[in-house]
N, CA and C atoms as a LAMMPS dump frame, in Angstrom:
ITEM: TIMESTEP
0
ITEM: NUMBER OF ATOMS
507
ITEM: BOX BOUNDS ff ff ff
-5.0000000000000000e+02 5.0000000000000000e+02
-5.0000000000000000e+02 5.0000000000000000e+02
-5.0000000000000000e+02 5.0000000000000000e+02
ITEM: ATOMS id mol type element x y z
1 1 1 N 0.861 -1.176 0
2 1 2 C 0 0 0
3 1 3 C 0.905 1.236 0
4 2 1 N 0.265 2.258 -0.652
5 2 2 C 1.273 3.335 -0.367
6 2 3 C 1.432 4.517 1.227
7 3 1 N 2.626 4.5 1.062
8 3 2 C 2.606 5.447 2.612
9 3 3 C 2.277 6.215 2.599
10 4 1 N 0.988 7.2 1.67
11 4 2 C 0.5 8.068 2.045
12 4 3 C -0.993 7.746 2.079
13 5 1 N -1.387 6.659 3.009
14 5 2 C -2.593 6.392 3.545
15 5 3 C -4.558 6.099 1.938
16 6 1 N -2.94 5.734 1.285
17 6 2 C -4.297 5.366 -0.061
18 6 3 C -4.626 4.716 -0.411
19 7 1 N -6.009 4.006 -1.255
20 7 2 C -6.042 2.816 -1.22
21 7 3 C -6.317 2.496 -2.541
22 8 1 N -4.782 2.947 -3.46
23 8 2 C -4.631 2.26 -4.921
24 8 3 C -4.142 0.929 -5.093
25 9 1 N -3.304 0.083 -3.777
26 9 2 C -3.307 -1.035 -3.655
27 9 3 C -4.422 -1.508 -3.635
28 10 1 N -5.611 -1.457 -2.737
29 10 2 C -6.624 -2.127 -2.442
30 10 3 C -7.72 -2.282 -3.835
31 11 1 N -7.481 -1.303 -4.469
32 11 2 C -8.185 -0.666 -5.702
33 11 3 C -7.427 -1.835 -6.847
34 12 1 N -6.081 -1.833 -6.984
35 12 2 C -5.831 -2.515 -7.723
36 12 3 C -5.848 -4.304 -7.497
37 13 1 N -6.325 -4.39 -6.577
38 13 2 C -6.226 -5.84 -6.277
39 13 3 C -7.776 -6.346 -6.7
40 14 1 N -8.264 -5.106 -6.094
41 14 2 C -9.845 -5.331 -6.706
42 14 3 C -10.605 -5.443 -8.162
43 15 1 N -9.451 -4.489 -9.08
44 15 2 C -9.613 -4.964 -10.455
45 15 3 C -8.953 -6.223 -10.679
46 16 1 N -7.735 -6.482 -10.375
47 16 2 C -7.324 -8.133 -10.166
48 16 3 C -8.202 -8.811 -10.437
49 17 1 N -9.427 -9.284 -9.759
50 17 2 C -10.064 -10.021 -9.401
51 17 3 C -10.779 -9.724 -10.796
52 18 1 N -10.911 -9.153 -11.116
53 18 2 C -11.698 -8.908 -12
54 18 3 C -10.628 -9.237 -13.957
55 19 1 N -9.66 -8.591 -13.854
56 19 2 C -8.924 -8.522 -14.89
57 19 3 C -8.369 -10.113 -14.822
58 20 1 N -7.831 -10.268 -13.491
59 20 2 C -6.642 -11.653 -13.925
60 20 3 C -7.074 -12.448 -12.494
61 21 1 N -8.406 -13.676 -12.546
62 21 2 C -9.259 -14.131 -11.463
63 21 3 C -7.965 -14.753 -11.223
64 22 1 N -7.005 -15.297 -11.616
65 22 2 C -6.254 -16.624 -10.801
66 22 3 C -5.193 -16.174 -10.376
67 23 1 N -4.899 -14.511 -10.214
68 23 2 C -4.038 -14.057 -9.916
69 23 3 C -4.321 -14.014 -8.262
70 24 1 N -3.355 -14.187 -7.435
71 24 2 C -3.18 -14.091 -5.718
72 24 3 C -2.465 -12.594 -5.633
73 25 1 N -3.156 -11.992 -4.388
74 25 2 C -2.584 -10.572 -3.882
75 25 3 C -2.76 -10.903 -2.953
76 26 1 N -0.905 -10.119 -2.444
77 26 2 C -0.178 -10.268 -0.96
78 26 3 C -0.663 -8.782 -1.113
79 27 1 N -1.259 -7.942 0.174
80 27 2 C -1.138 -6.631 0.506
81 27 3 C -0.56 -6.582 2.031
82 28 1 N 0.698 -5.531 1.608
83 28 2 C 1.194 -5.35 2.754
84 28 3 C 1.13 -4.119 3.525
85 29 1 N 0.421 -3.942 4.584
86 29 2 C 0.395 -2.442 4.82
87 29 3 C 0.275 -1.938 6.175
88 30 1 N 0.406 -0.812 6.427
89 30 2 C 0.543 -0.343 7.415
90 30 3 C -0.752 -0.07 8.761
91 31 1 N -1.598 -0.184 7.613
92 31 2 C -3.072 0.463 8.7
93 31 3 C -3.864 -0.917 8.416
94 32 1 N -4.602 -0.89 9.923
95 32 2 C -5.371 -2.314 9.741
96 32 3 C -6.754 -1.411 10.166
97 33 1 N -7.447 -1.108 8.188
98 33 2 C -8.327 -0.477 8.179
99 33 3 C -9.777 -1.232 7.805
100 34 1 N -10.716 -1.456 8.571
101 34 2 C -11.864 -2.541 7.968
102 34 3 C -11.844 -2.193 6.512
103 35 1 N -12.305 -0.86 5.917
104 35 2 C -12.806 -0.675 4.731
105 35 3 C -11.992 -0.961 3.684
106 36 1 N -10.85 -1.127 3.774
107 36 2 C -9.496 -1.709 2.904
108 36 3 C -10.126 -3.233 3.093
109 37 1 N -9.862 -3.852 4.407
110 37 2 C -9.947 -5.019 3.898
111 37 3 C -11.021 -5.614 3.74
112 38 1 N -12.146 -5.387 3.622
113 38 2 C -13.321 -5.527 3.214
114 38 3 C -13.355 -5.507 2.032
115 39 1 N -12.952 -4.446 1.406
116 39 2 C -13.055 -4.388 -0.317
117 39 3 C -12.014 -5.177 -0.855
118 40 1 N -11.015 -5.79 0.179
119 40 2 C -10.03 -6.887 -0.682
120 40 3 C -10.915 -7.898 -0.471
121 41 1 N -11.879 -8.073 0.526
122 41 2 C -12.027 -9.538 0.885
123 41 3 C -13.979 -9.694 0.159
124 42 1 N -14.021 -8.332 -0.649
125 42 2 C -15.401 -8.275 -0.846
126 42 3 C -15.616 -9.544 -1.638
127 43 1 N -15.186 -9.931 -2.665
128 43 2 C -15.501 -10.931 -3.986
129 43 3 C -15.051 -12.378 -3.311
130 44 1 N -14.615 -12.413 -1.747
131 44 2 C -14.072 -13.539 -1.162
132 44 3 C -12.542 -13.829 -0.718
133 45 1 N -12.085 -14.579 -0.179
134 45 2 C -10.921 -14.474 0.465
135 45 3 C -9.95 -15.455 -0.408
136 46 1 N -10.114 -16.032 -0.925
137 46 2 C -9.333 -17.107 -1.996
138 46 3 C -8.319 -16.899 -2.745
139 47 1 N -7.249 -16.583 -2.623
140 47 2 C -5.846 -15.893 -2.777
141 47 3 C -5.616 -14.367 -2.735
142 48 1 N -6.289 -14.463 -1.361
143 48 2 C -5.699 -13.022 -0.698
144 48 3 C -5.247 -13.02 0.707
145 49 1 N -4.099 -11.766 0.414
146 49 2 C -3.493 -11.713 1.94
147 49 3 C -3.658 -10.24 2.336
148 50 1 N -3.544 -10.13 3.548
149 50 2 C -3.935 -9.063 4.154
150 50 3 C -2.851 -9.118 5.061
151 51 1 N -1.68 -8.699 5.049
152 51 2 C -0.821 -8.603 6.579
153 51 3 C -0.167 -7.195 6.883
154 52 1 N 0.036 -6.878 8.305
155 52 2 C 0.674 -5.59 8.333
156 52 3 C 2.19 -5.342 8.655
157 53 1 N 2.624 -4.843 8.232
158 53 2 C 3.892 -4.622 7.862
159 53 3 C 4.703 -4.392 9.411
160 54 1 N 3.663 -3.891 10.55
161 54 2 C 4.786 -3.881 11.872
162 54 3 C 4.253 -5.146 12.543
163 55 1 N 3.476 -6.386 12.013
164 55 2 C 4.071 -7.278 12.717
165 55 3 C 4.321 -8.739 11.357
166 56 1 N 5.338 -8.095 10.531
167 56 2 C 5.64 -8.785 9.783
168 56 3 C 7.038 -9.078 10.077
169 57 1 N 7.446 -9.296 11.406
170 57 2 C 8.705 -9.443 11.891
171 57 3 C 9.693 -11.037 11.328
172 58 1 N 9.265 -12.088 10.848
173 58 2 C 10.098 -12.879 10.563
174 58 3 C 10.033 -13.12 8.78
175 59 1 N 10.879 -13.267 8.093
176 59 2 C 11.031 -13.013 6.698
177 59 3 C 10.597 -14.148 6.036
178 60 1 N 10.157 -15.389 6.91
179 60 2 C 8.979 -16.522 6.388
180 60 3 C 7.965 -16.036 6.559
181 61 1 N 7.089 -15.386 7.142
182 61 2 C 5.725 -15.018 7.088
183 61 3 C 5.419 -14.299 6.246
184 62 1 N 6.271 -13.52 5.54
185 62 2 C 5.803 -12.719 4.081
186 62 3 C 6.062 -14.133 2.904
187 63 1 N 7.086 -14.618 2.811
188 63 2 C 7.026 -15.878 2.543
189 63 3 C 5.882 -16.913 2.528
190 64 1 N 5.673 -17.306 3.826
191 64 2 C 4.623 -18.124 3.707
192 64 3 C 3.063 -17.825 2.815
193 65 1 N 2.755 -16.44 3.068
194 65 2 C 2.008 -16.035 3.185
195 65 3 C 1.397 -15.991 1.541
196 66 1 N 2.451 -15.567 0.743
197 66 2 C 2.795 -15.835 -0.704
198 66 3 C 2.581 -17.059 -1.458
199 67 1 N 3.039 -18.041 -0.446
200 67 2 C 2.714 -19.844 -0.683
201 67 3 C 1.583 -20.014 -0.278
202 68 1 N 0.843 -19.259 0.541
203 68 2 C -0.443 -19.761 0.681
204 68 3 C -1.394 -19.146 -0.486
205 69 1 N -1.139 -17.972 -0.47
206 69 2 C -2.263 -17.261 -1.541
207 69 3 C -1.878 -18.122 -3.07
208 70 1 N -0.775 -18.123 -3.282
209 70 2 C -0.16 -19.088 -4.58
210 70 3 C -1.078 -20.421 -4.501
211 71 1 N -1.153 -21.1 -3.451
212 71 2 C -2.32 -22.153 -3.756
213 71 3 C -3.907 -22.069 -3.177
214 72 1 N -3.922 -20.782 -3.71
215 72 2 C -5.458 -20.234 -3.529
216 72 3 C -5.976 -20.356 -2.097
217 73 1 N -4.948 -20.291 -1.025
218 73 2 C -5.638 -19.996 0.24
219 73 3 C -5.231 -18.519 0.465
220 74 1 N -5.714 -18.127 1.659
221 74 2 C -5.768 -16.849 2.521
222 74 3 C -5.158 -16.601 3.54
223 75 1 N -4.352 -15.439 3.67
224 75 2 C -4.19 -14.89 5.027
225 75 3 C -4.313 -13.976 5.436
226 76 1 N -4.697 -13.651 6.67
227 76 2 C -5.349 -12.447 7.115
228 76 3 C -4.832 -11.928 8.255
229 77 1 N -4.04 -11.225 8.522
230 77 2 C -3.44 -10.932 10.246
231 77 3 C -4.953 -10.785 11.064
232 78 1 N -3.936 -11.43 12.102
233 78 2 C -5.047 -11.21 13.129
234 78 3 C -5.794 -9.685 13.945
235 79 1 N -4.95 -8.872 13.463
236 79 2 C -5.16 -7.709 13.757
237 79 3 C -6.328 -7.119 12.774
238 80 1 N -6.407 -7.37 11.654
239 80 2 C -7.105 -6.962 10.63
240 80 3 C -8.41 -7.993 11.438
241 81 1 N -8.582 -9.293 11.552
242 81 2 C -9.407 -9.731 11.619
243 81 3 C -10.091 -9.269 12.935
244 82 1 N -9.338 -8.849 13.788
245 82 2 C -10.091 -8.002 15.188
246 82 3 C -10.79 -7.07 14.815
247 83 1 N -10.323 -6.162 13.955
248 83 2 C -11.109 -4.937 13.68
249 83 3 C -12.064 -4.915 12.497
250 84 1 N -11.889 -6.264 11.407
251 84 2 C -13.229 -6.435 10.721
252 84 3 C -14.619 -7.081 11.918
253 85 1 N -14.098 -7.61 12.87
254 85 2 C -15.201 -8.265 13.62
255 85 3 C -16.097 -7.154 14.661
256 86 1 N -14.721 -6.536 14.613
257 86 2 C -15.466 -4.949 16.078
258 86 3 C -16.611 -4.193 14.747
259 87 1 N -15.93 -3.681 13.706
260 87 2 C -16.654 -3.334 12.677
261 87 3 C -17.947 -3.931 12.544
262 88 1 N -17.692 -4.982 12.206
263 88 2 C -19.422 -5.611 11.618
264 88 3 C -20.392 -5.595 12.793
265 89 1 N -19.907 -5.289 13.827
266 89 2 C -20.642 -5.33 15.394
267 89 3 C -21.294 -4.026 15.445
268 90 1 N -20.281 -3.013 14.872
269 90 2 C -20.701 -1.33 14.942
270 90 3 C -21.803 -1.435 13.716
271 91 1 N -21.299 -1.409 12.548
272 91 2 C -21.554 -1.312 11.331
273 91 3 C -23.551 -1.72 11.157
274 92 1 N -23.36 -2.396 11.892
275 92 2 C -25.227 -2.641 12.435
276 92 3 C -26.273 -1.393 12.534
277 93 1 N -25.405 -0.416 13.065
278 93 2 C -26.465 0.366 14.107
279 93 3 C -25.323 1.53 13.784
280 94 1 N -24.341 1.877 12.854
281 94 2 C -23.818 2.828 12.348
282 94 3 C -24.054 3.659 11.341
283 95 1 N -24.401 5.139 11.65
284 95 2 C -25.052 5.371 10.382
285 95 3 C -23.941 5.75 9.504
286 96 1 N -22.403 5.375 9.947
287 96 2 C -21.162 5.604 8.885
288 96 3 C -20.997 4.778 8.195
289 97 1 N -21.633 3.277 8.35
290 97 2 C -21.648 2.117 7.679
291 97 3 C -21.945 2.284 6.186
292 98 1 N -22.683 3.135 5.547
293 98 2 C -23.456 3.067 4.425
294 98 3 C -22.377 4.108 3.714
295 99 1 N -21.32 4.612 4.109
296 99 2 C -20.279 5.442 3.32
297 99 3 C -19.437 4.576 2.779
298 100 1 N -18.495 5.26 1.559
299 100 2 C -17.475 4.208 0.843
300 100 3 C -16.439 4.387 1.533
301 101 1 N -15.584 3.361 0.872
302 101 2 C -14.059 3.831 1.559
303 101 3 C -13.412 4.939 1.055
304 102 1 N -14.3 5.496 0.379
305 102 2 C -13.545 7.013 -0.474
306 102 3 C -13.906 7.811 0.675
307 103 1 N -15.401 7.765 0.791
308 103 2 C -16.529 8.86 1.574
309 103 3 C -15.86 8.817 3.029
310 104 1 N -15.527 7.255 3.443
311 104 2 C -14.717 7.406 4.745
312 104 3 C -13.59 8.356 5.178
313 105 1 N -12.499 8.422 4.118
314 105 2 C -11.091 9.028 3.962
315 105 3 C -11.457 10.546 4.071
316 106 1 N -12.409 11.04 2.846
317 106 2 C -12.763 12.816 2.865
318 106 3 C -13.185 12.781 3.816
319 107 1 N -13.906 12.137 4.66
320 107 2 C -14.105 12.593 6.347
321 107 3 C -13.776 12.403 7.166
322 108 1 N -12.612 11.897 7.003
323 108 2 C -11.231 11.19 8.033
324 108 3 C -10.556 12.735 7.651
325 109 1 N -10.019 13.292 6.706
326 109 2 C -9.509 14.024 6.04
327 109 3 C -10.14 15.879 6.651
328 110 1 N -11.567 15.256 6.874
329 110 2 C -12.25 16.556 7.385
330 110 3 C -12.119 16.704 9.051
331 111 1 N -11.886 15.779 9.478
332 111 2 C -12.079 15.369 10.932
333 111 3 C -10.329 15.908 11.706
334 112 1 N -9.734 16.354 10.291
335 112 2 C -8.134 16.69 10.339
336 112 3 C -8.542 18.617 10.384
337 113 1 N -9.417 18.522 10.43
338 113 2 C -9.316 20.589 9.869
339 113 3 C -9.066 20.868 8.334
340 114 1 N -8.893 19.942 7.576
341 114 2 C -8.588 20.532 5.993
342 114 3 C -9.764 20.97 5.525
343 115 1 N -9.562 21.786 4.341
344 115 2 C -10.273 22.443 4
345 115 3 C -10.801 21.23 2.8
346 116 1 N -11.726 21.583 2.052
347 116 2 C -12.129 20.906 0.622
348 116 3 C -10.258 20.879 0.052
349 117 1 N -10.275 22.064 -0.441
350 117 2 C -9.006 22.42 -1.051
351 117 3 C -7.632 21.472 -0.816
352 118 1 N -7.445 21.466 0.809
353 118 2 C -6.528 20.496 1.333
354 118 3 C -6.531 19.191 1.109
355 119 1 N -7.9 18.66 1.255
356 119 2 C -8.492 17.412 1.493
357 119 3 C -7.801 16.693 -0.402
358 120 1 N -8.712 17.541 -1.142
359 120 2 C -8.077 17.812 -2.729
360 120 3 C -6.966 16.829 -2.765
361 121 1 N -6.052 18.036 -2.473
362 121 2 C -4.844 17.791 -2.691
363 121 3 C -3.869 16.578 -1.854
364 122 1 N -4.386 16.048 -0.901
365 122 2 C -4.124 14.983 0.248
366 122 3 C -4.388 13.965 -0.678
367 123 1 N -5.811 13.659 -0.982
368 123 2 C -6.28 12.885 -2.03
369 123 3 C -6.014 12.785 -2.978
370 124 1 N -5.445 13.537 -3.989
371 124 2 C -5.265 13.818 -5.563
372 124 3 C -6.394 13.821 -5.822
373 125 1 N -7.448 14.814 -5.663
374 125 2 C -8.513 14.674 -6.278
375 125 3 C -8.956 16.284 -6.615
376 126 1 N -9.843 16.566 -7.376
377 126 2 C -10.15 17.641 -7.826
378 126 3 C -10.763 18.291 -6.402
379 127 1 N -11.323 19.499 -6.499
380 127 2 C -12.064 19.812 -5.591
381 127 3 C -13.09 19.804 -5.856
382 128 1 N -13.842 19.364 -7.139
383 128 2 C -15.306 19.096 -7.136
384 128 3 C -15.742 18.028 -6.959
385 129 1 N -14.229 16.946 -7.126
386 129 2 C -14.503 15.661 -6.575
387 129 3 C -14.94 15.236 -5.134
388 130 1 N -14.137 16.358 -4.531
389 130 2 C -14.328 16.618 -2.938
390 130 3 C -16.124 16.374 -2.378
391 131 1 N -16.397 18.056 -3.187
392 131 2 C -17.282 18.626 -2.645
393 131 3 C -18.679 17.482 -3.242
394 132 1 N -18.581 16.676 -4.385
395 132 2 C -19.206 15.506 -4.944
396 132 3 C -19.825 14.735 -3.385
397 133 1 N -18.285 14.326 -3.084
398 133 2 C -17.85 12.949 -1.796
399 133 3 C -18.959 13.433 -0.502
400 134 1 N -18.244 15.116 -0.61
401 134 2 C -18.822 15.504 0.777
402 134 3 C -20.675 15.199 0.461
403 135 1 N -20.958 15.945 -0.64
404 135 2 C -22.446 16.008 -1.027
405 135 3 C -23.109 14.626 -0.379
406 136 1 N -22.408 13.782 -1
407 136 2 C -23.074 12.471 -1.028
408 136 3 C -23.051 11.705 0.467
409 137 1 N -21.707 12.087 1.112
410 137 2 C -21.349 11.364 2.916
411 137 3 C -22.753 12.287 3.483
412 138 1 N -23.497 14.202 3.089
413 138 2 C -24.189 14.295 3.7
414 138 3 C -25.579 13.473 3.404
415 139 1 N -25.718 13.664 2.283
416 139 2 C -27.131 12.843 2.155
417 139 3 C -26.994 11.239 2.656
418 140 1 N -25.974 10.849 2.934
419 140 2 C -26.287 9.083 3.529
420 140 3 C -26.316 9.258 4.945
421 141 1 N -26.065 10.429 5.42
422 141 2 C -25.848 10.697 6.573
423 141 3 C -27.124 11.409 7.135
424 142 1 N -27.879 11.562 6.029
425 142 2 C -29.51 12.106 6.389
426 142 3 C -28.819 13.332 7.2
427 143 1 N -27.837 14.084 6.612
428 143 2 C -27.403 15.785 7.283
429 143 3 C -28.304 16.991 6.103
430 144 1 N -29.359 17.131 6.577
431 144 2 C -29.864 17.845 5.268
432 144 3 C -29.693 19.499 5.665
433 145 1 N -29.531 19.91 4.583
434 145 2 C -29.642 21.454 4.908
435 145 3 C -30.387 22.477 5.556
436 146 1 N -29.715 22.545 7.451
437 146 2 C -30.665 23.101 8.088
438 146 3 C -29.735 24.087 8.588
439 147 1 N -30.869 25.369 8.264
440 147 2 C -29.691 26.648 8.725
441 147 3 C -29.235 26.613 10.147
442 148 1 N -29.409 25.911 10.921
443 148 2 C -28.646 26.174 12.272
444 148 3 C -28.221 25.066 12.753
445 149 1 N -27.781 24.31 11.725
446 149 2 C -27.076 22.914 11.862
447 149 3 C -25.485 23.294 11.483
448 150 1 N -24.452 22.924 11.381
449 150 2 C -23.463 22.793 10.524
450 150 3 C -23.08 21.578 10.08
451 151 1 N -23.55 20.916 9.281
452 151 2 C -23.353 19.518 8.479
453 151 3 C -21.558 19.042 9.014
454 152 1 N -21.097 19.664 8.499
455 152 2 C -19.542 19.384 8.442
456 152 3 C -19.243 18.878 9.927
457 153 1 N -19.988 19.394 10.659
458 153 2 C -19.64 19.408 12.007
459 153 3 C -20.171 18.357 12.609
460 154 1 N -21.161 17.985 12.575
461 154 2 C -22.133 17.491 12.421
462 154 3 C -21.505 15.891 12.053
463 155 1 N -21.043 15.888 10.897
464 155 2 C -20.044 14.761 9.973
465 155 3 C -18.999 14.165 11.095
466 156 1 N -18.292 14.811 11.377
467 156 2 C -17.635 14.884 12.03
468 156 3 C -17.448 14.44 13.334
469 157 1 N -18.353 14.878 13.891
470 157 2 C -18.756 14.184 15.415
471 157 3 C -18.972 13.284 15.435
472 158 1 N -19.988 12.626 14.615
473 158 2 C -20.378 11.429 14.213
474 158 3 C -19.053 10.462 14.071
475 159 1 N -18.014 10.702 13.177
476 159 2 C -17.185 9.675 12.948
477 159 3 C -16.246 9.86 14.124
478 160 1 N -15.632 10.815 15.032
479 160 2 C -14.871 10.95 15.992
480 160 3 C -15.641 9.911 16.816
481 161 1 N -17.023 10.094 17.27
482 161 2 C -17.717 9.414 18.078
483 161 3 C -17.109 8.111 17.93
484 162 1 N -17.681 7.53 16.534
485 162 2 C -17.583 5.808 15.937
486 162 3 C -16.232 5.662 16.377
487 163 1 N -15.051 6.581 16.302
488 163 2 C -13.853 6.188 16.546
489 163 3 C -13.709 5.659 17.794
490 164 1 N -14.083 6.387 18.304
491 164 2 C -13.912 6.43 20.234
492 164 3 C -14.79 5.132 20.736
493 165 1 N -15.297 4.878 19.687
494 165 2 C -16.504 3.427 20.056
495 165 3 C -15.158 2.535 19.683
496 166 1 N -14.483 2.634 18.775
497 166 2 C -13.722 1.015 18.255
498 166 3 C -12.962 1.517 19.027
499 167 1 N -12.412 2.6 19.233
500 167 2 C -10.856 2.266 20.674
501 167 3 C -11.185 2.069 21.841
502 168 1 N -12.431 1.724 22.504
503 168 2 C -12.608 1.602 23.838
504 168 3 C -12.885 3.05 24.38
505 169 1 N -12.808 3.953 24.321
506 169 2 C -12.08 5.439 24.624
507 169 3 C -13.429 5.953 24.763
């Protein structure tokens, strides 16, 4: 995955599946994010790996891990699998559940103080792409335009909240 928190690995593994079915993807990465591995594991788990890179401490387990997906099995750190399970527990009764993993990031991204503009450019994305993302996180979010609301804010709380739900906190 790349180190600036994106998910063109996850993206490209997902056309994989689609372009070259008998192809196996090792993803190695840093954040053990449900919505990443969800969309690797959406079409099924059958030569895919999911492991994270700080507890990829012995140089057979990237190894192995390669031999397994090579004969169409799976691996999944266990860390990833903790936080797809806390997820699907939230994800019930979350009204952040129904956002993409794009819609997640611009409001991970908003939850930072950036502006549209910033967010943009964090993303590589236009700023109408932004303001698209934002449009759409408000309407799934049933944030409709009420003058003494502030949506953004509003957005926001909401996902800080969900956060503070998966860390215990």
């Amino acid at each position: 995955m790349p180190p600036d928190a994106r998910d063109e690995g996850i993206q490209a593994a997902t056309r994989f599946r689609t372009t070259h079915p008998a192809m196996g993807v090792v993803v190695l990465s840093q954040y053990a994010e449900p919505g990443y591995a969800q969309a690797l594991l959406a079409d099924g788990s059958a030569g895919r790996a999911y492991l994270l890179k700080e507890r990829v401490s012995e140089p057979d387990q990237l190894a192995d891990a390669v031999r397994a997906v090579a004969r169409g099995g799976s691996v999944i750190d266990a860390a990833v699998v903790e936080v797809l399970v806390a997820s699907s527990g939230r994800s019930r009764s979350s009204p952040l559940a129904s956002l993409s993993p794009r819609e997640l990031e611009v409001l991970d991204q908003i939850a930072r103080g950036k502006s549209n503009a910033a967010v943009a450019q964090t993303l590589f994305l236009s700023e109408r792409a932004i303001e698209k993302h934002i449009n759409a996180l408000f309407a799934k979010l049933g944030l409709g335009p009420e003058p003494d609301v502030n949506r953004r804010v509003t957005a926001v709380l909401m996902h800080l909240s969900e956060r503070d739900a998966a860390s215990g906190g």
